[in-house]
C-alpha positions as CSV (number, residue, x, y, z in Angstrom):
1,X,0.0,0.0,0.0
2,X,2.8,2.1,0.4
3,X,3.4,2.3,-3.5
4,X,-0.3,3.8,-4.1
5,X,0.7,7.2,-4.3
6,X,2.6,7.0,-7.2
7,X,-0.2,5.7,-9.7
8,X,-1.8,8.9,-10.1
9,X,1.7,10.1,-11.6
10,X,2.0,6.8,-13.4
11,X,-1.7,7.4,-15.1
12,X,-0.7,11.1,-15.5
13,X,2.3,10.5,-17.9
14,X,0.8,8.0,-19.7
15,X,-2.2,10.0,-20.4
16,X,-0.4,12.4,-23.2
17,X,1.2,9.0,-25.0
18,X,-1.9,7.8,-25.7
19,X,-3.0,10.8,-27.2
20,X,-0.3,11.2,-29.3
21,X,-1.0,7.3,-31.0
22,X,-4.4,7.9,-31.9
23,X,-4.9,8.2,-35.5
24,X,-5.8,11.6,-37.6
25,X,-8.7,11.4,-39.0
26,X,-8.3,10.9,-42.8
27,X,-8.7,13.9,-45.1
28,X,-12.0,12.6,-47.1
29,X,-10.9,12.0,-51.1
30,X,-12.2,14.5,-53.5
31,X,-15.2,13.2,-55.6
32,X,-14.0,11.5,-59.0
33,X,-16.3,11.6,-62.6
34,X,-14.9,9.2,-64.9
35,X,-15.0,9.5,-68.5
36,X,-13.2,7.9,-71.8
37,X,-12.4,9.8,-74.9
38,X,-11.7,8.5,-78.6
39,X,-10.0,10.2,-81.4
40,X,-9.8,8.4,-84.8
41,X,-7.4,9.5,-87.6
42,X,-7.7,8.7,-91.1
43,X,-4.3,7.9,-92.6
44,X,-3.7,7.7,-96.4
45,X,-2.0,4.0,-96.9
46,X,1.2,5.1,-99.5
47,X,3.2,1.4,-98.6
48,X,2.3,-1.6,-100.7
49,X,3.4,-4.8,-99.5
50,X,3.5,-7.4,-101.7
51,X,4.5,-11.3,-101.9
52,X,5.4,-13.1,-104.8
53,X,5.5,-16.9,-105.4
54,X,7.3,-19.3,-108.2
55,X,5.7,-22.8,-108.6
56,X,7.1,-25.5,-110.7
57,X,6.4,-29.2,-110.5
58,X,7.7,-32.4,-112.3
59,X,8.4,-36.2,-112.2
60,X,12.6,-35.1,-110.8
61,X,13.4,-33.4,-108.0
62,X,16.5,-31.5,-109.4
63,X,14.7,-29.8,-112.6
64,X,11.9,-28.4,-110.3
65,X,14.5,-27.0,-108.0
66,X,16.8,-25.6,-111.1
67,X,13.4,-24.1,-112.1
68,X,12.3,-22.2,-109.8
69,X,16.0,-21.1,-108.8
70,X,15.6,-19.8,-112.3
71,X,12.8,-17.6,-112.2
72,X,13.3,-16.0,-108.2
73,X,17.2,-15.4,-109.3
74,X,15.6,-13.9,-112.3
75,X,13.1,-11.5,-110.3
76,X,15.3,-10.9,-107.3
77,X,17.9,-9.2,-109.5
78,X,15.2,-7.3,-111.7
79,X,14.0,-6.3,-107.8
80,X,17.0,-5.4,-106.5
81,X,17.7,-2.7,-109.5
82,X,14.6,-1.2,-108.8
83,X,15.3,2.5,-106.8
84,X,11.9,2.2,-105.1
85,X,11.9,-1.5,-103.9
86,X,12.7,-2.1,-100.1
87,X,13.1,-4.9,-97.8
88,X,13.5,-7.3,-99.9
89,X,13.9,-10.5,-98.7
90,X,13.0,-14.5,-99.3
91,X,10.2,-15.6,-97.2
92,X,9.6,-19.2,-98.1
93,X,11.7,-22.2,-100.0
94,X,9.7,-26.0,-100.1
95,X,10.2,-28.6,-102.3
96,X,8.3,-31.6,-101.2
97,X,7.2,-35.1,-103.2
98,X,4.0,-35.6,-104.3
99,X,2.4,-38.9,-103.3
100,X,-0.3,-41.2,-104.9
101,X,-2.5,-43.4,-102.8
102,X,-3.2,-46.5,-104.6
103,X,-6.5,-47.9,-103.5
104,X,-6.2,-51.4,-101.8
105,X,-7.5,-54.5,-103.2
106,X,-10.0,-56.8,-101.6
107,X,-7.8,-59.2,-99.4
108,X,-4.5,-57.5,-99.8
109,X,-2.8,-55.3,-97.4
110,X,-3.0,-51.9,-98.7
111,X,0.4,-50.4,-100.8
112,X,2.6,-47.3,-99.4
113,X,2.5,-44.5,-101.3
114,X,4.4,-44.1,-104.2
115,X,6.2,-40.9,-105.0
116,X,4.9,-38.9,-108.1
117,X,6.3,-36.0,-108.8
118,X,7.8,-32.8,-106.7
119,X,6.4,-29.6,-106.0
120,X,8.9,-26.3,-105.9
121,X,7.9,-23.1,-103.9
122,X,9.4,-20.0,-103.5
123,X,8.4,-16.8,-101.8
124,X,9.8,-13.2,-101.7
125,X,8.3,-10.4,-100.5
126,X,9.1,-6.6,-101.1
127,X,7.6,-3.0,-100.6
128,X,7.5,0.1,-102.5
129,X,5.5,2.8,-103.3
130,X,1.9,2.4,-103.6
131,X,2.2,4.4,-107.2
132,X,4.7,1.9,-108.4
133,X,3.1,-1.3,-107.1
134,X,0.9,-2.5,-110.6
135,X,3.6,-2.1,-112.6
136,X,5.9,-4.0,-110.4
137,X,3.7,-7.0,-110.1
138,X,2.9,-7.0,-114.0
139,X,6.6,-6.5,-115.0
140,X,7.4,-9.6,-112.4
141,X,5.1,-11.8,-113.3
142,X,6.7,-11.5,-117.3
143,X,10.6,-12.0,-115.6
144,X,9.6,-15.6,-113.3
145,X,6.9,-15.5,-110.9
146,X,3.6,-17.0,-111.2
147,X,1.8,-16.2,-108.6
148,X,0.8,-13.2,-106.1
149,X,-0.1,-15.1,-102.8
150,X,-0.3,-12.1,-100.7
151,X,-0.7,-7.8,-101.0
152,X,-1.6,-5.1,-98.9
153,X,-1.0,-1.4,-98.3
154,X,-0.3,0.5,-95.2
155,X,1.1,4.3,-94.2
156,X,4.0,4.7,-93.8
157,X,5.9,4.5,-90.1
158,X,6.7,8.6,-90.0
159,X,2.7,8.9,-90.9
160,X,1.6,5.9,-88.4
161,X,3.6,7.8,-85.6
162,X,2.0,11.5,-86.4
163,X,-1.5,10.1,-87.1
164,X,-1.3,8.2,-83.6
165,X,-0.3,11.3,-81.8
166,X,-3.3,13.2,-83.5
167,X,-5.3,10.5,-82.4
168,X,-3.9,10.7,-78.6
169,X,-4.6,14.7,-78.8
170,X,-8.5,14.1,-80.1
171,X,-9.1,11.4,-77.2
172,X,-7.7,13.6,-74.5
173,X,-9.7,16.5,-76.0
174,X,-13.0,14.3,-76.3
175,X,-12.7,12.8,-72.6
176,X,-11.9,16.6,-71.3
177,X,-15.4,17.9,-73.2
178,X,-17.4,14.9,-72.3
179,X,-16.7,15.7,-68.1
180,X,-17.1,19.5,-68.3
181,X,-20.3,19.0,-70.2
182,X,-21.7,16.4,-67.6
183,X,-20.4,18.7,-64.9
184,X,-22.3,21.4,-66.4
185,X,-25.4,19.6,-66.9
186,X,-25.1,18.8,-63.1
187,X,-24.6,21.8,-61.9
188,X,-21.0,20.8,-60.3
189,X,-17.5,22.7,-60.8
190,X,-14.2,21.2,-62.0
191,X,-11.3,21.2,-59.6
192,X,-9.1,19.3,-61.8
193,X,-8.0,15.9,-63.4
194,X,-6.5,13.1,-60.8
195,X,-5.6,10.9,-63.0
196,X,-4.8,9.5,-67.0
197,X,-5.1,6.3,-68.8
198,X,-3.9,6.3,-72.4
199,X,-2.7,2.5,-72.4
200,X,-6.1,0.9,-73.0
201,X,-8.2,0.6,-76.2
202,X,-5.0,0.7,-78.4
203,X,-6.1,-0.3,-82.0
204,X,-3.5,-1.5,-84.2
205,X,-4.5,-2.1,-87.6
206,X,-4.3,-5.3,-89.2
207,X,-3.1,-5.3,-92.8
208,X,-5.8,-7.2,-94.6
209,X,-4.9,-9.1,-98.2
210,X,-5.6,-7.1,-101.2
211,X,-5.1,-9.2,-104.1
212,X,-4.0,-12.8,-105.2
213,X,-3.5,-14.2,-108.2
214,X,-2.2,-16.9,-110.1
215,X,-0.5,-17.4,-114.0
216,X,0.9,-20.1,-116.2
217,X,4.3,-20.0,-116.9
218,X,3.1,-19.5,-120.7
219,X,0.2,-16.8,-120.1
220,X,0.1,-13.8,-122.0
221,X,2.0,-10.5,-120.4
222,X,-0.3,-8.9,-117.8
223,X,-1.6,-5.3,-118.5
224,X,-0.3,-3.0,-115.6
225,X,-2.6,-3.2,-112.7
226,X,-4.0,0.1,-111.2
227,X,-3.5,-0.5,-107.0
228,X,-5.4,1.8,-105.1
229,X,-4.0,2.3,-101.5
230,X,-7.2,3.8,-99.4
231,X,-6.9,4.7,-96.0
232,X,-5.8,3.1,-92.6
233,X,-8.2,4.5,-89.3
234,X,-5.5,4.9,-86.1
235,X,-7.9,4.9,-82.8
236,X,-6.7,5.7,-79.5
237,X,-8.9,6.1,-76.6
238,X,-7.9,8.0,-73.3
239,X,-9.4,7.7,-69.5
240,X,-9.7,11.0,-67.4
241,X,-10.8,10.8,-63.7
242,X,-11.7,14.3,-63.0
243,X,-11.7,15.6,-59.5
244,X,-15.1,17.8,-59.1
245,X,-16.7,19.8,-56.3
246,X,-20.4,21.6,-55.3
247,X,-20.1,25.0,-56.4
């Protein structure tokens, strides 16, 4: 009993510590009005892409291969002195047998397949200017290939890059008009944007095929082909949450 004095004191001291631990009270978060803007941009496609083939088939291997060695040597080197052809390159080589299935006779065990003939393929693909693209495909198809197994057109990068920015701009500018007209309507002020979001609803355009076509090695020389380019749409869409307040 002789201690009880000092527990007053004791209480005392520890009163101000406890004081100090409790927690602020948390500063209430600003109302938030979410909104998403989109900005397309039309692009004029200038970049044709194009993919030629050479076919040759036959009873031997080795003149199918010399053949179609023949005709891409003979249209690489006619690309590669073109001034407007670029990234060139070889995209494919097969040459694989050809097989027939004799059908089995009643009672015997069925034959393996016997080896006809071979089939030669050879791919290259190339770009250049949208302007010079029918006359390139016509001129090739006279010097070796026979076939165009693929084509499309696109911008070019420099215009891919501006027209996505342009995009970026529109979609900011769309979100930004969307919340102060909600705003408006509700009679609430804007204090300001918390946050942006420009990484979702990318659209990157897929090229689509334009054209394919097939000749004989004997066919007549092709007209030159008139290749429109049209247009590529760049979307971007951007996210604002936009701090607002009561007037």
């Amino acid at each position: 009993m002789k201690h009880t004095r000092f527990l007053p004191l004791l209480l005392a001291a520890a009163a101000p510590l406890q004081a100090q631990m409790l927690p602020r009270p948390a500063t209430p978060e600003p109302p938030l009005l979410t909104v998403q803007g989109r900005g397309e941009v039309r692009v004029a496609n200038t970049i044709a892409v194009i993919q030629l083939g050479f076919e040759a088939a036959g009873p031997e291997e080795a003149p199918v291969r010399e053949e179609i060695t023949r005709r891409s040597q003979a249209v690489l080197t006619a690309l590669k002195s073109e001034e407007n052809v670029q990234r060139l390159e070889t995209t494919a080589v097969n040459i694989r047998p050809q097989f027939n299935q004799a059908q089995p006779e009643a009672g015997k065990r069925p034959q393996p397949p016997k080896i006809t003939g071979y089939l030669g393929q050879v791919a290259v693909s190339f770009e250049s200017p949208v302007e010079e693209a029918g006359r390139l495909i016509s001129s090739m198809m006279e010097t070796g290939a026979n076939s165009v197994s693929n084509m499309f057109t696109r911008p070019t990068d420099a215009a891919s890059r501006g027209a996505e920015n342009e995009a970026l701009t529109l979609a900011a500018q769309d979100g930004e008009a969307q919340a102060r007209a909600l705003l408006e309507a509700l009679k609430l002020q804007w204090t300001g944007v918390r946050t942006v979001d420009a990484t979702s609803g990318r659209f990157d355009p897929r090229p689509m095929p334009r054209a394919a076509m097939m000749m004989s090695a004997d066919a007549a020389p092709l007209p030159e082909l008139d290749i429109q380019g049209g247009e590529t749409v760049i979307a971007r869409d951007v996210t604002l949450q936009v701090e607002f307040a009561q007037p």
